[in-house]
C-alpha positions in Angstrom: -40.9 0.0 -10.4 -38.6 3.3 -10.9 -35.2 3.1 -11.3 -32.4 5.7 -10.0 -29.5 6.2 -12.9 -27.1 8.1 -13.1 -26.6 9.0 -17.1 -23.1 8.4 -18.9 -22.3 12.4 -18.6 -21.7 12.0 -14.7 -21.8 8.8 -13.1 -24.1 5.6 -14.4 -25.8 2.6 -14.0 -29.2 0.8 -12.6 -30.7 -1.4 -9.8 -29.5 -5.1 -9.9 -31.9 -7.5 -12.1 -31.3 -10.9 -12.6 -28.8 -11.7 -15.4 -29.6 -13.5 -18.5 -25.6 -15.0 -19.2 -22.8 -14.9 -17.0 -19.2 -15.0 -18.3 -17.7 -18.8 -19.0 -14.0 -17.6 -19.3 -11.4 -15.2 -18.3 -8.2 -16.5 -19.2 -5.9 -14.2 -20.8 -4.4 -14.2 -24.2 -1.3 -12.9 -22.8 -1.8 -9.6 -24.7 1.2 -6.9 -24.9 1.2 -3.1 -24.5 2.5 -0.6 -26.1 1.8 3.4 -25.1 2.4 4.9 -28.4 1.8 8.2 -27.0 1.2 9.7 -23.3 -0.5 13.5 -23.0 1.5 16.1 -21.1 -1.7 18.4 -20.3 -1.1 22.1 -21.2 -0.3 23.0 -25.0 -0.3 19.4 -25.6 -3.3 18.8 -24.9 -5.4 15.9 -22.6 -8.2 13.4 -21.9 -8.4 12.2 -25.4 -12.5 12.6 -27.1 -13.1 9.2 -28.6 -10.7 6.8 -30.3 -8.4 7.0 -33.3 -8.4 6.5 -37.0 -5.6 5.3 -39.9 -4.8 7.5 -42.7 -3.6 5.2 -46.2 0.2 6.3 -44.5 -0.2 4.6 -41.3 -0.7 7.8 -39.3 -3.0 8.0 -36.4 -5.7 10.7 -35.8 -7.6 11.7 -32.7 -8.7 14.6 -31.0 -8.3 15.7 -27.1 -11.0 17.5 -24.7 -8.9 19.6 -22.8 -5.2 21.6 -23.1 -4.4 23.2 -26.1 -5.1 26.7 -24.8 -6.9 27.7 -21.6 -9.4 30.5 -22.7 -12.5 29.2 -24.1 -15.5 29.4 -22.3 -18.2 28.3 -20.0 -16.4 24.9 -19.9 -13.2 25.5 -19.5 -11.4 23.1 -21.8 -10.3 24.1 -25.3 -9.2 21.1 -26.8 -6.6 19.7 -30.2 -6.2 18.0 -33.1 -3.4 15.7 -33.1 -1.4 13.5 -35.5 0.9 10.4 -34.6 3.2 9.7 -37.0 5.0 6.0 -36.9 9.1 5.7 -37.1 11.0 3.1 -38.3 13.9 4.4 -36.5 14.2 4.7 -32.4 12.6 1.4 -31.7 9.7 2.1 -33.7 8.5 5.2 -31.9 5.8 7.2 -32.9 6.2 11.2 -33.2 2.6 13.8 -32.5 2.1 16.9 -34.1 -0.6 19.0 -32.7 -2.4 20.3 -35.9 -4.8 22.7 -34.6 -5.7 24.1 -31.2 -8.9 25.0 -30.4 -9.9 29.0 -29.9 -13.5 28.8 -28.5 -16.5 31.6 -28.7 -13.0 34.3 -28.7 -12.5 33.8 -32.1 -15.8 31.9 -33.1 -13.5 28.4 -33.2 -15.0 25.7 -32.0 -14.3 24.1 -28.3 -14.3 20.3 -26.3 -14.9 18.1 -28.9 -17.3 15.4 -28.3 -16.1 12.7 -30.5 -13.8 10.6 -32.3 -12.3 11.8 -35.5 -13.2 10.1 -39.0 -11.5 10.3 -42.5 -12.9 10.5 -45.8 -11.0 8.7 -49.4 -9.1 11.5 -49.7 -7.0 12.2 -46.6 -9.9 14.9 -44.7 -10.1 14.5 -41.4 -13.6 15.6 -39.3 -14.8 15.7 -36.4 -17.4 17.3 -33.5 -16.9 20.4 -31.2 -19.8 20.8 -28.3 -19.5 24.3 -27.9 -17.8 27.4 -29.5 -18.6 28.1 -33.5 -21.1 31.1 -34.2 -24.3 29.9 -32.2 -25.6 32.4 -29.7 -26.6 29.3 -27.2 -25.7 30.9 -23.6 -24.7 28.1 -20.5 -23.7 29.6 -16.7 -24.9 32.9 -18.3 -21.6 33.0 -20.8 -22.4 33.1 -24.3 -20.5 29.8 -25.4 -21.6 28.7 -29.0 -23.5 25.7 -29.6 -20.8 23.5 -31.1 -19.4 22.8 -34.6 -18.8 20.4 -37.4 -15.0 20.8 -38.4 -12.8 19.5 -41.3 -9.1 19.3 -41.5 -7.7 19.1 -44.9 -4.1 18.1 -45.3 -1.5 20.0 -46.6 -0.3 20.4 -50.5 3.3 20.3 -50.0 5.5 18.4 -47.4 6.0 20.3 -44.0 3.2 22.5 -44.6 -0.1 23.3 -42.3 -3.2 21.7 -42.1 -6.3 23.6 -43.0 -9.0 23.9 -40.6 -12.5 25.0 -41.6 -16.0 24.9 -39.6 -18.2 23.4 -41.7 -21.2 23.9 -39.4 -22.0 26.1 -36.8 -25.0 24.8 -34.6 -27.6 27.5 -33.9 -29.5 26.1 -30.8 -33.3 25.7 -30.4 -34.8 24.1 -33.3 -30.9 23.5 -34.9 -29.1 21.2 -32.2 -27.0 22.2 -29.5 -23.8 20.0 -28.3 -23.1 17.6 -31.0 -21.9 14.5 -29.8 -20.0 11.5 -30.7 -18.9 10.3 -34.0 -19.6 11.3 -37.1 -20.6 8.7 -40.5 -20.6 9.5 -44.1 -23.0 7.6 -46.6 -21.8 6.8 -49.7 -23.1 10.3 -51.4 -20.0 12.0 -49.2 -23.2 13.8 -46.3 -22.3 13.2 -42.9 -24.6 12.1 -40.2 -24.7 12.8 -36.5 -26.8 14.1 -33.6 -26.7 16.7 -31.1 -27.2 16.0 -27.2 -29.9 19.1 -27.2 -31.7 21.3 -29.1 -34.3 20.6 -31.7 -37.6 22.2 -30.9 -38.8 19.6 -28.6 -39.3 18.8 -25.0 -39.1 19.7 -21.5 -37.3 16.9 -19.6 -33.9 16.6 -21.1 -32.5 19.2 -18.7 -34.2 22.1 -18.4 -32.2 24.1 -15.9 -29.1 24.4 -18.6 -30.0 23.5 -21.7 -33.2 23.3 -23.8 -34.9 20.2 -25.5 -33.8 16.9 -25.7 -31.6 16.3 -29.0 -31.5 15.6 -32.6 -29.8 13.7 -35.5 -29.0 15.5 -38.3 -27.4 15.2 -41.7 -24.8 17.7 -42.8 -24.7 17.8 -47.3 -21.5 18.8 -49.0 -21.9 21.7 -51.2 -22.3 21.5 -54.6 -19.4 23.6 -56.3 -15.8 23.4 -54.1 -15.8 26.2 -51.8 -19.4 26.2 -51.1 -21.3 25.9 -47.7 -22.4 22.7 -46.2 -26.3 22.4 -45.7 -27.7 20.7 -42.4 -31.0 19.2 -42.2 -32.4 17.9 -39.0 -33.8 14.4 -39.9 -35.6 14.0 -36.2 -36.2 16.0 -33.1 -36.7 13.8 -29.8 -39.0 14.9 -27.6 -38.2 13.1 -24.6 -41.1 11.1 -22.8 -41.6 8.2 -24.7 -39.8 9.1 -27.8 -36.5 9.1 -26.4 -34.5 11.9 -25.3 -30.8 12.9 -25.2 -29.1 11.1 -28.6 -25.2 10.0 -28.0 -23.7 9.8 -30.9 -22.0 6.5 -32.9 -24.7 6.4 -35.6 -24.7 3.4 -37.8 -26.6 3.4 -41.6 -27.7 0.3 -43.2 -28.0 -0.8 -46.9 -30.9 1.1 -47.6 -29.8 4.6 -46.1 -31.6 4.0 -42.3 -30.2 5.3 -39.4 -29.5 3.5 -36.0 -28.7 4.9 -32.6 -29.4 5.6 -29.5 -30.5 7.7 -26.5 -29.8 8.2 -22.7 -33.2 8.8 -21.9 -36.9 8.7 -22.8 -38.6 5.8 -23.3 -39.7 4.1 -20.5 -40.3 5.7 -17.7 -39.3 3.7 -15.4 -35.7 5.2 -15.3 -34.9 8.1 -13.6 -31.4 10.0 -14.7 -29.7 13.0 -13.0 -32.2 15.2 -15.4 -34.7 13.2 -17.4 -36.6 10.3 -17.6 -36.7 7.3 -19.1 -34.1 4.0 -19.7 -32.9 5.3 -23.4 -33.6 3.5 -26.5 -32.6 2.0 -29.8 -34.2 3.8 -32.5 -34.2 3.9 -36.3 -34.9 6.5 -38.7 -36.2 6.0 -42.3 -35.6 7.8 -45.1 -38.6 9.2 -46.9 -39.5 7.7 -50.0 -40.2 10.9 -51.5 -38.8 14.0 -52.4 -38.9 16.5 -49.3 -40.6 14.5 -47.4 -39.9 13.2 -43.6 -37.8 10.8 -42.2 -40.1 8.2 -40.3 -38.5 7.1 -36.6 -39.2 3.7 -35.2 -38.5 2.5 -31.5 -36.1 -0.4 -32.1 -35.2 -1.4 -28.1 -37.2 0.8 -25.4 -35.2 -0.4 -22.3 -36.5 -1.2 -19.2 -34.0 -0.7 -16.7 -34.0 -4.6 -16.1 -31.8 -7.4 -16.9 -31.9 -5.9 -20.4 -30.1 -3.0 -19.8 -30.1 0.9 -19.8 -28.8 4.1 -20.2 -27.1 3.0 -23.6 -23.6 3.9 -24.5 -24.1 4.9 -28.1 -22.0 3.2 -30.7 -24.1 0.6 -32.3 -22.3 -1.8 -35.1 -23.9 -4.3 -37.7 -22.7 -7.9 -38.2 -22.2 -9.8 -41.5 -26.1 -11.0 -40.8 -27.3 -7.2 -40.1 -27.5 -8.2 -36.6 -26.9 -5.1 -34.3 -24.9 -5.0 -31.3 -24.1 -2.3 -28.3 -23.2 -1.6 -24.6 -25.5 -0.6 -21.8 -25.5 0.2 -18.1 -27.4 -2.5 -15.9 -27.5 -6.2 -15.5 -27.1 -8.3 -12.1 -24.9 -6.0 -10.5 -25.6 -2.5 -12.3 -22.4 -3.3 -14.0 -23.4 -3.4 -17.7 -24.3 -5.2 -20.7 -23.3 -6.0 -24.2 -26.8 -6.7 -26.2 -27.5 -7.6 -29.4 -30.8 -6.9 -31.7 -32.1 -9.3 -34.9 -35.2 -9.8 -36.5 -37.4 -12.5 -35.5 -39.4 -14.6 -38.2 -42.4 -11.2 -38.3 -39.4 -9.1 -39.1 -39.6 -7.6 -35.5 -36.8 -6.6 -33.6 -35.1 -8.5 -30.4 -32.6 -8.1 -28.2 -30.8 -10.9 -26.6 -28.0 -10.2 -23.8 -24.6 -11.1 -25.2 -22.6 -11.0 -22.1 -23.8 -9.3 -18.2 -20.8 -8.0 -15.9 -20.5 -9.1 -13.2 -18.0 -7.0 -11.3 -14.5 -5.7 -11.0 -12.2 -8.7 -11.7 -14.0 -9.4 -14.7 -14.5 -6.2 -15.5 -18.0 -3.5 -15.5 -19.1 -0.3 -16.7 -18.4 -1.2 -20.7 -18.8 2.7 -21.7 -17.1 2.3 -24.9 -18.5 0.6 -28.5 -18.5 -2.9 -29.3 -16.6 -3.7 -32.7 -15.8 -6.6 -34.4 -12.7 -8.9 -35.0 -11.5 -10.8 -38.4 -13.0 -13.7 -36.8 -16.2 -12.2 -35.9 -15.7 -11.7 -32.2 -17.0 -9.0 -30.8 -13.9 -6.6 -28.6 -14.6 -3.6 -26.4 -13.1 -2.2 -23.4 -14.3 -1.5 -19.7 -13.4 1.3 -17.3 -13.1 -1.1 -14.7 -10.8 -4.5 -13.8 -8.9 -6.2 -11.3 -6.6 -3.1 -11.2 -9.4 -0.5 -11.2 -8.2 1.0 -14.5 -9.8 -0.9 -17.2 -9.4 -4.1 -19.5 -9.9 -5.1 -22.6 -12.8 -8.3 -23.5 -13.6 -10.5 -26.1 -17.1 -12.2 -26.6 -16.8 -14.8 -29.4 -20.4 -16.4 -30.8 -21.4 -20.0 -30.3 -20.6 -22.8 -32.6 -23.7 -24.0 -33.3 -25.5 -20.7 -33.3 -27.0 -20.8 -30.1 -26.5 -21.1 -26.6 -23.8 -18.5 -24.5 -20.7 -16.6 -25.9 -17.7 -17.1 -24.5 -15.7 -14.1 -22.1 -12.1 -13.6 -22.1 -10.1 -10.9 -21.2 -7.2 -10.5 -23.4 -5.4 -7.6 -21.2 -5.6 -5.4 -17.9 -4.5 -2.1 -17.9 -2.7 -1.0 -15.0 -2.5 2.9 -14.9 0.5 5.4 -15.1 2.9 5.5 -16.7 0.7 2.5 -18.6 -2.8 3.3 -20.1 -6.1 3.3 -17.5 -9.6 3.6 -18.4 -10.2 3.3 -21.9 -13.8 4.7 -23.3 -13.2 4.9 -27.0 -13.9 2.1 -29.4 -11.5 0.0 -30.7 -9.5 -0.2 -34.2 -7.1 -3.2 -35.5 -4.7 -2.6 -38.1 -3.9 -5.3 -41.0 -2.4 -7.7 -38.8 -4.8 -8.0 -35.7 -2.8 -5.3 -33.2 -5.4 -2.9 -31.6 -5.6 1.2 -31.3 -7.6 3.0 -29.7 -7.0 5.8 -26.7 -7.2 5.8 -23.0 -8.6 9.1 -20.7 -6.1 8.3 -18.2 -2.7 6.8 -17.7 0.3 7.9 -19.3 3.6 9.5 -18.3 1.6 13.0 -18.4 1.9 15.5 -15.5 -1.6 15.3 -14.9 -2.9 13.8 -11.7 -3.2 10.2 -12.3 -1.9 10.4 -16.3 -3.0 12.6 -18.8 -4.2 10.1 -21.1 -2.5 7.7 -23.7 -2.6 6.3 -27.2 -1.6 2.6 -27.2 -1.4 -0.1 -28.9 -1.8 -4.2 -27.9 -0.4 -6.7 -30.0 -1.0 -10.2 -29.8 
């Protein structure tokens, strides 16, 4: 049976299938909001790329697609790097600084960024451009670069600038093209991540813009300061069975393996606006010798069924090295939250945590799973009873089997309030949640030009 989707880049989701679990609550925990910052578009910047992160000061971190500046090229959207900054004064507001504005191809700067931002020990902030940077990689015939790996370092003395350096300029073809999603470090200080194209390999993954269907690479700090960061491409995709199209939110485990997923590829029993496939879970080993290759394993082909497909990206271990992630698909093509273990021959298994069912209780989970003090799992949906999102929480059986329990802790409600939130989700010390929202806000922009916020319990 073939499946029609449409992937995460436009719009989503799959044929209905019959659903494993249904939800068994949606009482609200009464949740509060709080925008702690709403886009204005222009200069300031809009449509936030992925969530936020905490410096050791209590200052947020995040990165927007759009505004900034208005002359990069083919896509039209520049894009910043932003800071909040709390206050104890004025109620408790929070203050942003916009520490750098993308250039684009112009000035070789990078442009869009396609993920969150992350932080090393030591106050560095990095993060993803898809186009812009040195790369010859041409799209709508304009010679747009084919993205970047950045790094923001902070500054030396109070008031002073932040310093912005391209680590990595993607090259195209056999190097990557349009990195996307979050970056991870390991515990060596290299940073992990994956393009959307490029690599060498395959013909399906959207061959009327960009070539082959993705990688995931590791990016090496150099040696002595001031030195150039080395990439290595750890795996090319191929599309086909091998999965195609990689998006992002890379997890490693204790023994340096790498977890992700794609859009496409797989099976082929999916059919997206240009590829193949349902997407799947893969894993890559590290070699067990010196120079040589990194062995990929097919964790979770999807099928397109009650399963799931088209994953989201942004997969997350438990306690028990159980994984866990979003999907599109389920009874009523509204989505999925999974999760994978080992069974007793050490195989892999995915069980459906929770199916949505529709708007009230909320679909299309595009955003990352992550977990609570308590082990619960909390992620956000696009959609609600008020068409602009909520946020769930899926907490695990007692007894260790059986269903997990739904609730939906808060509804967002649009402009001036937050609507649609995509990014995953952070807590600070005390259980209050972070994260961004693409829409929403007291911004200019049609319908809000995005929001940070915060919910407190």
């Amino acid at each position: 049976m073939t499946h029609t989707i449409n992937s995460r880049f436009t719009t989503r989701w799959l044929v209905p299938f019959v659903a494993v679990l249904v939800l068994t609550s949606t009482a609200s925990a009464g949740w509060k909001e709080k925008v702690l910052y709403s886009f204005q578009g222009g200069s300031d910047g809009q449509d936030p790329a992925g969530g936020v992160v905490f410096d050791s000061l209590g200052n947020l971190y995040g990165a927007t697609q759009e505004g900034g500046a208005d002359n990069c090229s083919p896509v039209a959207a520049c894009g910043t790097v932003y800071q909040l900054a709390p206050s104890a004064k004025n109620g408790g507001s929070w203050t942003e600084t916009v520490l750098h504005v993308f250039q684009g191809k112009a000035v070789d700067d990078g442009d869009f960024p396609r993920g969150g931002i992350i932080a090393d020990a030591v106050g560095n902030i990095y993060g993803t451009t898809g186009y812009g940077g040195t790369g010859d990689c041409v799209l709508l015939g304009i010679k747009g670069g084919c993205g970047t790996i950045f790094e923001m370092s902070p500054p030396q003395r109070k008031d002073g600038a932040w310093t912005y350096t391209i680590l990595y300029s993607f090259k195209g073809g056999k190097d990557g093209n349009v990195p996307f999603g979050d970056l991870v470090f390991d515990g060596a200080g290299n940073l992990y991540g994956s393009t959307e194209f490029g690599g060498g390999k395959g013909t399906t993954c959207d061959p009327d813009y960009y070539q082959y269907c993705g990688t995931v690479f590791k990016l090496s700090p150099p040696k002595t300061k001031g030195g150039k960061w080395t990439e290595q491409v750890l795996h090319s995709f191929a599309g086909g069975s091998d999965g195609g199209n990689p998006n992002g939110g890379l997890v490693l485990d204790s023994a340096g393996a790498i977890y992700g997923t794609t859009v496409a590829g797989g099976n082929q029993g999916c059919m997206t606006n240009y590829s193949v496939g349902c997407g799947i879970v893969f894993e890559l080993r590290p070699p067990t010798v010196k120079s040589g290759t990194w062995a990929e394993k097919r964790v979770k082909v999807f099928t397109g069924g009650n399963d799931g497909g088209v994953p989201n990206g942004g997969l997350i271990f438990d306690a028990k090295g159980a994984l866990y992630g979003t999907a599109g698909g389920g009874a009523q093509q509204d989505g999925v939250v999974y999760q994978l273990t080992h069974n007793s021959a050490g195989a892999w298994v995915e069980a459906v945590v929770h199916t949505f069912i529709d708007n009230v209780h909320g679909r299309d989970p595009v955003g990352p799973v992550t977990l609570d003090s308590a082990g619960n799992l909390i992620g956000s949906a696009l959609w609600g009873q008020y068409f602009r999102g909520l946020v769930y929480r899926l907490e695990p059986p007692k007894n260790g089997g059986g269903t997990w329990s739904y609730a939906i802790p808060y509804e967002f409600k649009g402009a001036p309030a937050a609507a649609y939130p995509e990014a995953r989700l952070i807590f600070d010390n005390t259980g209050n949640i972070y994260s961004t929202t693409i829409g929403g806000g007291a911004g200019s922009c049609s319908g809000g030009c995005g929001t940070v916020f915060e919910l407190q319990k």
